[in-house]
N, C-alpha and C positions, 0 to 999 in steps of 0.2 A: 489563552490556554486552549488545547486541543481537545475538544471530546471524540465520544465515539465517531458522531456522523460526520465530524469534517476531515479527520481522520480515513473512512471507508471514501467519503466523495474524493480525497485526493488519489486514494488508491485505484479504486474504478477508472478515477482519467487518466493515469500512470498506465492502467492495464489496455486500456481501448487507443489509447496513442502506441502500447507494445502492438497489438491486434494489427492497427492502421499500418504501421512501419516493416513490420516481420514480411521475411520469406515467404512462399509459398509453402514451401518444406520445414518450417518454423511454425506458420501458425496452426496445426496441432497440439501441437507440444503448447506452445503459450496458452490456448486454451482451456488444457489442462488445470495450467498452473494458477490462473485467473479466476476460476469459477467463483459465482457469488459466495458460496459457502467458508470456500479458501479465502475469499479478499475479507469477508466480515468476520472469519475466524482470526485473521491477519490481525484488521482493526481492534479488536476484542483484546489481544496479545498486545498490542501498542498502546494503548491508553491505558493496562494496567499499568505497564514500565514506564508510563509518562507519570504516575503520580508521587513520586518520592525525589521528582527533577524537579531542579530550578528550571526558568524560564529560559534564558538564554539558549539551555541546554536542550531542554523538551524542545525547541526548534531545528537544532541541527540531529538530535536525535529523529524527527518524524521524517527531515529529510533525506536523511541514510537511507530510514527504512522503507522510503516509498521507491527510492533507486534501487533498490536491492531486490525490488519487487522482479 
């Protein structure tokens, strides 16, 4: 099952491999979008919607929402 903190730690890596890989002219904007406040508000929002899922599904759901990030 996914809690909060494993949930924010996959998003953090998600956002710092967006950072490592972006444009020049991109990584503005990404870090925008990344900020600690955003990723653990992110997390905060995903683990409520993870609690009415079954298993299976709370997994393909957390992985949508980390790509999505």
């Amino acid at each position: 099952m996914y809690d909060y903190s494993c949930v924010l730690a996959l998003l953090r890596a998600t956002a710092a491999d967006l950072q490592r890989h972006a444009l020049s002219s991109e990584q503005a904007k990404i870090a925008r979008m990344t900020t600690e406040r955003s990723l653990r508000n992110r997390a905060l929002a995903i683990t409520h919607r993870l609690q009415n899922m079954t298993e299976p599904r709370q997994h393909q759901f957390v992985a949508a929402a980390v790509r999505r990030l």
